[in-house]
C-alpha positions as CSV (number, residue, x, y, z in Angstrom):
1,X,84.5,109.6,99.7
2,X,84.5,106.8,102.2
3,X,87.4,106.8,105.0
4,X,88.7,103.3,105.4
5,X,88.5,102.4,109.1
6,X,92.4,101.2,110.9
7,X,90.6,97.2,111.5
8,X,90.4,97.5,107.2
9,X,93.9,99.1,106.3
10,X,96.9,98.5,109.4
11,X,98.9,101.6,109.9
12,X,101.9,100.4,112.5
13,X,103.7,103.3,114.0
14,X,106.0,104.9,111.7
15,X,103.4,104.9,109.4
16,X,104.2,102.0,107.3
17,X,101.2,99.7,106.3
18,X,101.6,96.5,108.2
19,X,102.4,93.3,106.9
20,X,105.4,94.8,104.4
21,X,106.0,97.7,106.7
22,X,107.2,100.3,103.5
23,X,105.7,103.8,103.2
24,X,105.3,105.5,100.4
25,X,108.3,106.7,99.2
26,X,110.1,103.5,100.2
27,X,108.8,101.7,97.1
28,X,109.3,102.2,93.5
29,X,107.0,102.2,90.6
30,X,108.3,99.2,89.1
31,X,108.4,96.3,91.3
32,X,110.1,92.9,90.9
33,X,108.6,90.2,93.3
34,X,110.2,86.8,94.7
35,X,108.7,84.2,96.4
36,X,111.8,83.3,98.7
37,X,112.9,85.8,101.2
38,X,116.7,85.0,100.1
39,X,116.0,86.0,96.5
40,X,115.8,89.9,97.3
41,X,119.3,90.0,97.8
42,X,120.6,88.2,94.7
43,X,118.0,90.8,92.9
44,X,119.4,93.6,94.5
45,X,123.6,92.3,94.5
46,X,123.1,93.7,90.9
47,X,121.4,97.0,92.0
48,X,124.4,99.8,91.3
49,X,123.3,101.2,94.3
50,X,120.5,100.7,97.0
51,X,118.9,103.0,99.6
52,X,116.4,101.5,101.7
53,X,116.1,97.8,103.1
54,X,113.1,96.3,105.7
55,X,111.7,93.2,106.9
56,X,109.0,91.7,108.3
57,X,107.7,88.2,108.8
58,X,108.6,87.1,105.3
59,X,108.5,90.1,103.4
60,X,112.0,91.6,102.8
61,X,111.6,94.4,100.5
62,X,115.2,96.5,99.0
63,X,114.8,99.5,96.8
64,X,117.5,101.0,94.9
65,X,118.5,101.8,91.3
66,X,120.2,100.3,88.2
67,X,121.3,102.8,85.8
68,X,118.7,105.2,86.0
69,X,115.8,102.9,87.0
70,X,114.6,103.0,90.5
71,X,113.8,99.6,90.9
72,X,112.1,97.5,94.3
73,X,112.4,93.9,95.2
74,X,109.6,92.4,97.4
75,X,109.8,89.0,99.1
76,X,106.0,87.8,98.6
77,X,106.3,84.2,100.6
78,X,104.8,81.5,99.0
79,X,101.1,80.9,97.7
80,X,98.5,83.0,96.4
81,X,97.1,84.0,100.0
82,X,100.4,85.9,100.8
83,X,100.3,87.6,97.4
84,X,96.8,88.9,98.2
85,X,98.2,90.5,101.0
86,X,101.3,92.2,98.9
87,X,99.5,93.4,96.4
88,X,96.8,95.3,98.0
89,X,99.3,96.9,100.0
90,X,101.5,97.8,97.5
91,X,98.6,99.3,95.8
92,X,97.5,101.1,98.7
93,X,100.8,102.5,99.0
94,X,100.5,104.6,95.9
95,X,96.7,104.4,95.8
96,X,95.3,105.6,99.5
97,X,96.4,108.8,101.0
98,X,97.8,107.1,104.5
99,X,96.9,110.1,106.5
100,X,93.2,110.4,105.4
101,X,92.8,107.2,104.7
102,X,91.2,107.9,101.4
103,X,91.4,106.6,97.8
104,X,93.3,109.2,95.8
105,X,91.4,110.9,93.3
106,X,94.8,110.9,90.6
107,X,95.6,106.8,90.7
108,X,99.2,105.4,90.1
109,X,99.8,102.0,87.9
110,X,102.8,99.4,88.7
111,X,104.7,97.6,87.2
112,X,104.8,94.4,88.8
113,X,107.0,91.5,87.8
114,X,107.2,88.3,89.4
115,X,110.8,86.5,89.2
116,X,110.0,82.5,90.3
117,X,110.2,79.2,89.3
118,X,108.1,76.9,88.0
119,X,107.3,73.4,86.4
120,X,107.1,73.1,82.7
121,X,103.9,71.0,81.9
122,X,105.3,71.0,77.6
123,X,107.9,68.0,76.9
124,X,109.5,70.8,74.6
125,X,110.1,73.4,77.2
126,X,113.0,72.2,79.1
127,X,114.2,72.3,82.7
128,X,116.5,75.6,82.7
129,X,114.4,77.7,80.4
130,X,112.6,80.6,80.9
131,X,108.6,81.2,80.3
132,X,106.6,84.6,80.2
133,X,103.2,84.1,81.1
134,X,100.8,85.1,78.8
135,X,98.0,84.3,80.6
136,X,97.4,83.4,84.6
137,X,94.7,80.8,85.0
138,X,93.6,80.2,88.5
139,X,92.8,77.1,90.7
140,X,93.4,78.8,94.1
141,X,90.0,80.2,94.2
142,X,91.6,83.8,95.5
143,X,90.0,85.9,93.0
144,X,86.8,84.7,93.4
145,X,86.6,86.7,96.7
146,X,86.4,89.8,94.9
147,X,84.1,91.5,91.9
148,X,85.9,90.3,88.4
149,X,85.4,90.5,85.0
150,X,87.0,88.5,81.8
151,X,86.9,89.7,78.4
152,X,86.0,88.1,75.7
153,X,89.0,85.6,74.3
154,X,89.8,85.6,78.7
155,X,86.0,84.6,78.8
156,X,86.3,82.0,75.6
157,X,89.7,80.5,76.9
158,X,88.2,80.1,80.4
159,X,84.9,78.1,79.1
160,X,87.0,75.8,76.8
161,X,89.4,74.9,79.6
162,X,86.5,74.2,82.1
163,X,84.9,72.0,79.6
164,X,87.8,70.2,78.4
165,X,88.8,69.6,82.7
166,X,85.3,69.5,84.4
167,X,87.6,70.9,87.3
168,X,85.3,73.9,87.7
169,X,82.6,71.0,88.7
170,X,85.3,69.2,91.5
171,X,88.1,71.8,92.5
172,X,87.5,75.1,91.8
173,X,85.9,77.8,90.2
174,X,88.8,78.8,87.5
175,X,89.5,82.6,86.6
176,X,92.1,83.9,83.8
177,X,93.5,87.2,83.1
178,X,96.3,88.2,80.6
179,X,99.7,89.4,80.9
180,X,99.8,93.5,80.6
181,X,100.9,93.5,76.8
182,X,103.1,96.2,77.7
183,X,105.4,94.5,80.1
184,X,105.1,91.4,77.8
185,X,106.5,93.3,74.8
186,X,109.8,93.5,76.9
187,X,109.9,89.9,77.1
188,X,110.2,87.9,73.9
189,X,113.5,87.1,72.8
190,X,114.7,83.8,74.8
191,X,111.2,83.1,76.3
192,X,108.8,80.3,76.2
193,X,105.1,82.4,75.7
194,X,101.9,80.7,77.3
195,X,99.5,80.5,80.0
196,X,100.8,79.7,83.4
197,X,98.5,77.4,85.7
198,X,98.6,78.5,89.6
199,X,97.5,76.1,92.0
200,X,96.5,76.2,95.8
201,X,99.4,73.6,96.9
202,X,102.7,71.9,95.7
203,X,101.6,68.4,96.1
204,X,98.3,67.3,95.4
205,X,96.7,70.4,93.7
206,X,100.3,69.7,91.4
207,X,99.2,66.0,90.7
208,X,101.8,64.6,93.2
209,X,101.5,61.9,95.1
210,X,102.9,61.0,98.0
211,X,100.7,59.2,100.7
212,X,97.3,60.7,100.1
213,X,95.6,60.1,97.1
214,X,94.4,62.7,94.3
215,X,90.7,63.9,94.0
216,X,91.9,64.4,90.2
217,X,94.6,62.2,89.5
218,X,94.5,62.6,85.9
219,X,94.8,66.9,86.0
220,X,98.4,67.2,84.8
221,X,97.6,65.0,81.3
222,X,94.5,67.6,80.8
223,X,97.2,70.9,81.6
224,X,99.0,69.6,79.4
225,X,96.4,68.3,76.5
226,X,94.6,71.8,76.7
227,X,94.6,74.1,73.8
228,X,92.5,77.0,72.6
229,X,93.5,78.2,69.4
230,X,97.2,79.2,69.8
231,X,97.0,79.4,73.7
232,X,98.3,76.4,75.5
233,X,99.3,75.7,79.4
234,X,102.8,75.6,79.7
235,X,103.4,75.4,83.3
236,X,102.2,76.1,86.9
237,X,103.6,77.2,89.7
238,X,102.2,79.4,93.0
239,X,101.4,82.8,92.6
240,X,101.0,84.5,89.1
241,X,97.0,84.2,88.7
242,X,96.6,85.7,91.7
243,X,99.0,88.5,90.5
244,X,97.9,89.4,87.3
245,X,94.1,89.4,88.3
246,X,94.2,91.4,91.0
247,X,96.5,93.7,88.9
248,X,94.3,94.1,86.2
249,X,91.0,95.1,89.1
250,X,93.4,97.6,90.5
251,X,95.4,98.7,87.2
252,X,98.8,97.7,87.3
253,X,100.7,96.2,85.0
254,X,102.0,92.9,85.8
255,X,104.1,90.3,84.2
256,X,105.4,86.7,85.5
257,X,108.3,85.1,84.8
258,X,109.7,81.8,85.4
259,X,112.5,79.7,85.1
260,X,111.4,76.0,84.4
261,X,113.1,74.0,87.4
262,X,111.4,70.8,86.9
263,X,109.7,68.6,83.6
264,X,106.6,67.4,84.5
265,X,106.3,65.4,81.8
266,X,110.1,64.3,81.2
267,X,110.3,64.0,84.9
268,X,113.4,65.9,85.5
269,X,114.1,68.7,87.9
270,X,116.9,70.9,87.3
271,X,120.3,69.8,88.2
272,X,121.1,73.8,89.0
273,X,117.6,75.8,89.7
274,X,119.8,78.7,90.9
275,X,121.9,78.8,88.1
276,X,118.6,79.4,86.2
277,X,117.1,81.9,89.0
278,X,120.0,84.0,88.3
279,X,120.3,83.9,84.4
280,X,117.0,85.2,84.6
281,X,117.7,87.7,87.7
282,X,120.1,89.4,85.0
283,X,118.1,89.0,82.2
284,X,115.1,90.6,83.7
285,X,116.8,93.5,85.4
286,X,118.8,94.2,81.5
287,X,115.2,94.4,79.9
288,X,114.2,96.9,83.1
289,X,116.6,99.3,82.8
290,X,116.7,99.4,78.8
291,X,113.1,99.7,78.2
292,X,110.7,102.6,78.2
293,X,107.8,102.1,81.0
């Protein structure tokens, strides 16, 4: 088996990999990621007890229990570049024996579930709700840097959204991967269900304008005019295509969820995001501890 060299995989010295600096046993199997660095605590404030807290750079990570679920929190930054780096080293935290540097032979799947925000791209879906994203559709481009597969209705989805958009001819080469059905089970009552757009940028690759102008000016009527079959966009934010497809390469499950902070279409933004943040906070860690996985 092939020994992966210390330029490939950073080892600092008390053997924690090196951008979240966690070892092993530091992280739970079921993982709840922010975006803001301040989020971890309000995650872990309901935690009924914790027992380990780092950070580095942007990556604050707290792990700790709630009832009987050992549960982490993970600051990834924002963008889908910073969750490439979380995700492959969460992975390689359960996945890569740190003192060989070798894949293990008996492999360990996450859960991973991303707690963020997001703009609704649906007049119906209101500022202050909460989505699940069934599917994460890509315009970052991240994905593309590794060996990827769709399956068929990813595949069929994918080729009806690049025709109906021509984006994959201007922007980007667009990927898609699903929600792990299993995680997504977990999440129904209360919850918006469609596929979540991620994009590269909060200005322009979101359709605003402020003093450049836009490549594609008309992309946020043609998110929200797509539909294939039942499967409609019904918002976009930063980070959850780049989640769920490395996820599904490397076998996690993975789930995003967001609370809609701002009506693209309505034009409203939320006159209380963190009022939503939390509902959700509480919402998500109730479903954790009483499911099954």
């Amino acid at each position: 088996m092939r020994i992966i060299e210390s330029s490939e995989l950073i080892i600092n010295a008390r053997g924690a990999l090196y951008h979240v600096n966690c070892r092993p046993e530091e992280i739970a199997s079921t993982i709840i990621t922010v975006g803001d660095p301040d989020r971890v605590k309000e995650v872990s404030k309901h935690f009924d007890r914790i027992e380990f807290t780092n950070q580095h750079r942007e990556f604050i990570t707290h792990t700790g229990w709630v009832g009987n679920k050992r549960i982490s929190v993970i600051s990834t930054g924002i963008g889908p570049d910073n969750i490439d780096i979380v995700i492959n080293e969460l992975d390689a935290l359960v996945n890569i024996d740190l003192e060989t540097r070798m894949v293990k032979s008996d492999l360990t799947a996450l859960n991973i579930i991303r707690v963020g925000t997001s703009g609704s791209l649906q007049r119906e879906i209101p500022v202050d709700s909460f989505v699940a994203s069934t599917h994460g559709l890509g315009l970052d481009n991240l994905l593309n840097f590794y060996t990827h597969t769709c399956n068929a209705e990813e595949a069929q989805i994918l080729n009806a959204f690049i025709q109906h958009t021509q984006i994959g001819n201007s922007i980007s080469a667009p990927y898609i991967n699903a929600a792990s059905a299993k995680l997504m089970k977990e999440f129904v009552s209360d919850f918006h269900h469609g596929i979540t757009v991620t994009c590269p940028g909060f200005y322009g690759p979101q359709g605003r304008i402020l003093r450049m102008g836009l490549s594609h000016p008309q992309l946020i009527d043609q998110l929200t005019g797509f539909q294939y079959g039942n499967h409609r966009i019904t918002n976009f934010e930063m980070e959850t295509s780049a989640i769920y497809g490395m996820g599904k390469i490397l076998g996690h499950h993975c789930l995003s969820l967001n609370a809609i902070v701002a009506n693209r279409i309505t034009k409203e933004f939320s006159a209380d995001g963190n009022a939503a943040v939390q509902k959700l906070i509480v919402k998500t860690l109730e479903t954790i501890s009483g499911s099954a996985f």
